[in-house]
C-alpha positions in Angstrom: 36.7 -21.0 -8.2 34.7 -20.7 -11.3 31.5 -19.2 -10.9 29.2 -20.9 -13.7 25.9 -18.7 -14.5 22.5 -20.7 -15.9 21.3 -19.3 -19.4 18.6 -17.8 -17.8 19.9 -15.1 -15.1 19.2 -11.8 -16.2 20.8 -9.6 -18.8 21.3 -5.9 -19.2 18.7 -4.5 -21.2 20.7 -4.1 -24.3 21.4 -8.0 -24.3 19.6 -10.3 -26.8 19.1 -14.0 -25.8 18.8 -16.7 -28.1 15.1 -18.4 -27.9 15.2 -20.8 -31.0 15.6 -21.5 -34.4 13.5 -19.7 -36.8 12.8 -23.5 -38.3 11.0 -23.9 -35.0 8.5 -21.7 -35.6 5.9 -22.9 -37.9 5.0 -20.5 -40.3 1.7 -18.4 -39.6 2.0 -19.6 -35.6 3.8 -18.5 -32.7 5.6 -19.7 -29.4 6.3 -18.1 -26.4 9.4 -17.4 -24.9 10.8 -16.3 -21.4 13.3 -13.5 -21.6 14.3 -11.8 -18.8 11.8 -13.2 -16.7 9.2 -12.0 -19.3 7.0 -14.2 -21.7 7.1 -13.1 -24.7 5.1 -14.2 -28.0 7.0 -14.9 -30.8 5.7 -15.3 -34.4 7.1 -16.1 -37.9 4.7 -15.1 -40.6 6.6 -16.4 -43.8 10.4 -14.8 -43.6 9.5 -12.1 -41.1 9.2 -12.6 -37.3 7.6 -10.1 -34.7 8.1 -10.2 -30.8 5.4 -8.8 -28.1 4.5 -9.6 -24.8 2.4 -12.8 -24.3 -0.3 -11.4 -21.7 -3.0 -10.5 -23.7 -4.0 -6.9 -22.0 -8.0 -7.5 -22.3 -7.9 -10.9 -20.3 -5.2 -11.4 -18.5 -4.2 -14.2 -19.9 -0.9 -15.3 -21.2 -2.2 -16.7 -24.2 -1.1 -14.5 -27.1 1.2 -16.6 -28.6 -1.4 -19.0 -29.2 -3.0 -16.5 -31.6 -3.8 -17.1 -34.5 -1.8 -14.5 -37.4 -3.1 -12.9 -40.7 -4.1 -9.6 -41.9 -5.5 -6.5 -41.7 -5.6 -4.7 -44.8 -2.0 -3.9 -45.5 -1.3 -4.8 -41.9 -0.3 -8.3 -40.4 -2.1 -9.0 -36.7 -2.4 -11.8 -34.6 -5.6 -12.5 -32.7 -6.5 -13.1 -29.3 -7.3 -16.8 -29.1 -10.1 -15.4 -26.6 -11.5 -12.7 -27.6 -10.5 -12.3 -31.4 -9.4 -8.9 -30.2 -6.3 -8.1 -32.9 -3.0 -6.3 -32.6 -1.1 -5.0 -35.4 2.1 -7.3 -35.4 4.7 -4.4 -36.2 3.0 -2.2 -33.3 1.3 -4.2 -30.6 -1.6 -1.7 -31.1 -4.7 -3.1 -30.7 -6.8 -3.1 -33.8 -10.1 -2.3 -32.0 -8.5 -0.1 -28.8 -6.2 2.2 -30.0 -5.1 3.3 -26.7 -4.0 -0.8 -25.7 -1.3 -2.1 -26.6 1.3 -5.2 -26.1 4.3 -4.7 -25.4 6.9 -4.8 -28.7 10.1 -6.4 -27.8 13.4 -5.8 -29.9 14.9 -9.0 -32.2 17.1 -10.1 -34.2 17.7 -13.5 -36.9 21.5 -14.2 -37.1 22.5 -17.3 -38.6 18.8 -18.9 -38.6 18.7 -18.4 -34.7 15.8 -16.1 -33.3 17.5 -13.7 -30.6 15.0 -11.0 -28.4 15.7 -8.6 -26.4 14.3 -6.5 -23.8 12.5 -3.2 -24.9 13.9 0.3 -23.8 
């Protein structure tokens, strides 16, 4: 017999999983995603697209991918829709607490499809 496994079961860490199309993301926003039993906060700011963790680390909250993007001097952030505390979108450092930080989650555009992975 056949032993048939949902999409979302668990992958090694080295495995990506497909969360969307990038033409699902609206440009300057973010979703969130559930990979490897993780949410994660996805976001598109024009061609590029950044991955951290969703729980925003001064709150609690999962609520990060309901921030709202733009920049930093040369830097792109999001914003806590909270506390307006930022994170540098490349880093997951926190803009005003050095020493916080979200998660950064690996990724990867093939075809126009948005794939993450689990960090190392």
């Amino acid at each position: 017999m056949t032993q048939l496994h949902p999409v979302s079961t668990p992958r090694p860490q080295s495995a990506f999983t497909r969360v969307c199309a990038l033409t699902e993301i609206p440009d300057g926003l973010g979703v969130c995603a559930l990979v490897g039993g993780q949410q994660v906060a996805v976001f598109r700011v024009g061609e590029r697209v950044f991955a951290l963790g969703n729980r925003d680390p001064f709150t609690g909250a999962n609520v990060m991918s309901r921030g709202l993007t733009g920049s930093y001097g040369e830097r792109l952030k999001v914003a806590s829709p909270l506390l307006k505390h930022g994170f540098d979108l490349e880093t997951g450092v926190s803009l005003d607490k050095p020493e916080v930080a979200l998660p950064v989650y690996p990724l990867r555009l093939e075809g126009g499809e948005v794939w993450i992975g689990l960090p190392d």
